[in-house]
C-alpha positions in Angstrom: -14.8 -2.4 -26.5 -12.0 -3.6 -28.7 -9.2 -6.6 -26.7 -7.0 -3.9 -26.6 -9.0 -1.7 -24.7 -9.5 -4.8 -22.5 -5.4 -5.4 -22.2 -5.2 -1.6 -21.6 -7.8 -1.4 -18.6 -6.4 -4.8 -17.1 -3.3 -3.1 -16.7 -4.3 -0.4 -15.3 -6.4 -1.9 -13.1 -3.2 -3.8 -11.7 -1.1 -1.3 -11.6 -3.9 0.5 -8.9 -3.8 -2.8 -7.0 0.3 -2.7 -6.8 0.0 1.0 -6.0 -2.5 0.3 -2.9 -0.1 -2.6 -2.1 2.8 -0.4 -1.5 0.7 2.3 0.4 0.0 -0.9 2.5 3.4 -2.1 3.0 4.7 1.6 3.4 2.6 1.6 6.7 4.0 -1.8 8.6 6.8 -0.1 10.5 9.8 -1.4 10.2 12.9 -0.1 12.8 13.2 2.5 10.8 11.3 5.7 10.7 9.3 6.7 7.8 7.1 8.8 6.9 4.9 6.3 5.3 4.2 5.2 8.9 1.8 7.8 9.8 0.3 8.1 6.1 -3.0 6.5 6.7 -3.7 7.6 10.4 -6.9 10.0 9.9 -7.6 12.3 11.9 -10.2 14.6 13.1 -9.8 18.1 11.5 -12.8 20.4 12.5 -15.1 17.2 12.0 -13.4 15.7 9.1 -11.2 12.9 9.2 -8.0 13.9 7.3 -4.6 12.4 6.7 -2.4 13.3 8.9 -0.2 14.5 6.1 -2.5 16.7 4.7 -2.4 18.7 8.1 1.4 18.7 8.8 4.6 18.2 7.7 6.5 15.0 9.1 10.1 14.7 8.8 12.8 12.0 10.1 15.5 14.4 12.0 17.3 10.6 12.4 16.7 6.9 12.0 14.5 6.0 14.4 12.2 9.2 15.0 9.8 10.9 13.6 8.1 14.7 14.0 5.1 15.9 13.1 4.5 19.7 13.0 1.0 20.7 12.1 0.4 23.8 10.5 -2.4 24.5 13.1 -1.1 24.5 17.0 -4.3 23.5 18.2 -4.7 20.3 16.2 -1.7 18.8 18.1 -4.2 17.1 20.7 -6.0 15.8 18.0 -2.9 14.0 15.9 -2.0 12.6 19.2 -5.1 11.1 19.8 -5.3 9.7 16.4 -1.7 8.3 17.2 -2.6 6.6 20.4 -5.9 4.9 18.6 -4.3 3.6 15.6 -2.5 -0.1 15.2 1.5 1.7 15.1 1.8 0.7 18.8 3.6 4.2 19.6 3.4 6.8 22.1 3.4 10.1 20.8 5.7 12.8 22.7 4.0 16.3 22.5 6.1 19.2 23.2 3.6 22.2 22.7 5.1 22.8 18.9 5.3 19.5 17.5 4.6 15.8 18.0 7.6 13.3 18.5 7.3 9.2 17.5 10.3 7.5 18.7 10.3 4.1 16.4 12.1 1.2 19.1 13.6 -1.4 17.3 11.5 -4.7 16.9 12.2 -7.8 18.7 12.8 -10.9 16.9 9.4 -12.1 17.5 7.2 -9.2 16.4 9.7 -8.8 13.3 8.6 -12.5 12.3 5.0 -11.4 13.2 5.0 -8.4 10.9 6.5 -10.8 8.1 3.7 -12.7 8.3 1.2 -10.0 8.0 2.9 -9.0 5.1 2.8 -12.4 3.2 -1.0 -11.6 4.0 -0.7 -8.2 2.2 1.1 -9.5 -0.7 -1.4 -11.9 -1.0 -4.3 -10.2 -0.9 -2.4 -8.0 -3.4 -2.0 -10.8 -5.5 -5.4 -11.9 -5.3 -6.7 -8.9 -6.9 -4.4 -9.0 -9.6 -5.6 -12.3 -10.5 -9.2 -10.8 -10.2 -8.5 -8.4 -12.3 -7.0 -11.0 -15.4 -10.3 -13.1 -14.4 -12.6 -10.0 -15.3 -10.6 -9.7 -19.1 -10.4 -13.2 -19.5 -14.6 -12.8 -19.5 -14.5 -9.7 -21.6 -12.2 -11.4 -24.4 -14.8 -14.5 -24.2 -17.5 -12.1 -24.4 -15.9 -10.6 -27.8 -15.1 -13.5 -29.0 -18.9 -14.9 -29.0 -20.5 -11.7 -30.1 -17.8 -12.7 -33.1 -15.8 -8.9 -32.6 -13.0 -11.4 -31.8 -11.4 -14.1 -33.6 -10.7 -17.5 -32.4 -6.9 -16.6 -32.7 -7.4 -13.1 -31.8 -8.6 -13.9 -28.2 -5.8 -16.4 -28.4 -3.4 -14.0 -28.6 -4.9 -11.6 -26.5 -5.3 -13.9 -23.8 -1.8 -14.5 -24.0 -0.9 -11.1 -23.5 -3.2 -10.6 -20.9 -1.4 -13.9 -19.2 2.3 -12.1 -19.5 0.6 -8.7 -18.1 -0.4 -10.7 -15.2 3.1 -12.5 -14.7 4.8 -9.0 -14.7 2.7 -8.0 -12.2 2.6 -10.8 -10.1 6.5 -10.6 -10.3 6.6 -6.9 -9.5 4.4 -8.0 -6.3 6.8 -10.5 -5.4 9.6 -8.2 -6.1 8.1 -5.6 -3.8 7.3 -8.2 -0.6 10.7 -9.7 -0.7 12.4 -6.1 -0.3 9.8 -5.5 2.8 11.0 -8.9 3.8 14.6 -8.0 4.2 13.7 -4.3 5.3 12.1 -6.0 8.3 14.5 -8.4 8.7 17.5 -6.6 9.3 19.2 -5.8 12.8 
């Protein structure tokens, strides 16, 4: 493994960890309806848990609602139920044809609530990037004292690996201060 092969997994490795941040983020509802909201609610599809969006299509007719149309009828009782046992704190409307998630807006206090949890997120998603720069900066040691490295080779690389981190980290912060605001606002 050469240290640019080490750089080049690093970063990718981040760039998961920012990905699965986002996915994380996307699903603390804000007053706004999104789809994103219902992205990780599973549910049970002839025995197999499935994401809901892999079984219907859900659209956002206006601001605060949601619809979910499955593309089997009789898996409606089934979304619902996944609806009602998940964390979203909504109640499902089923019509026959498709399920409806009206999205009130937040008070004050649970917007300052869900702030917090994503401080926690962000992080957590931090936290793994770091992981992630602590598991090159061993590989470019390791390199280094089986002599594929240079002393100002690893010096250099662990620079880079340092501003790869700093982007990241940035993006991260980037990322939580637009949640921040999205929640935020009346």
């Amino acid at each position: 493994m050469s240290e640019e092969d080490v750089l080049q997994s690093a970063e990718g490795r981040m760039r998961k960890a920012i990905g699965v941040l986002k996915d994380d983020l996307a699903a603390i509802r804000t007053g706004r309806a999104s789809p994103g909201l219902v992205n990780n609610i599973r549910v049970d599809y002839h025995g197999v848990p499935v994401p809901v969006n892999q079984i219907a299509s859900i659209t956002v007719p206006e601001a605060s609602m949601l619809v979910i149309q499955p593309w089997e009828r009789d898996i409606l009782p089934s979304i619902e139920k996944a609806i009602l046992k998940s964390d979203l704190g909504l109640t499902p409307t089923n019509d026959g044809n498709v399920i409806r998630l009206v999205i009130p807006q937040l008070t004050e206090e649970r917007r300052n609530q869900l702030v917090k949890m994503v401080g926690k997120r962000v992080e957590e998603g931090k936290v793994a990037v770091r992981n992630v720069r602590r598991e090159g900066l061993e590989k470019l040691r390791k390199l280094k004292d089986s002599k594929e490295l240079s002393e100002d080779e690893q010096k250099r690389a662990l620079g880079r690996l340092q501003q790869i981190t700093d982007r990241f980290i940035e993006e991260i912060d980037q990322i939580a201060k637009g949640k921040e605001s999205e929640l935020l606002e009346f």
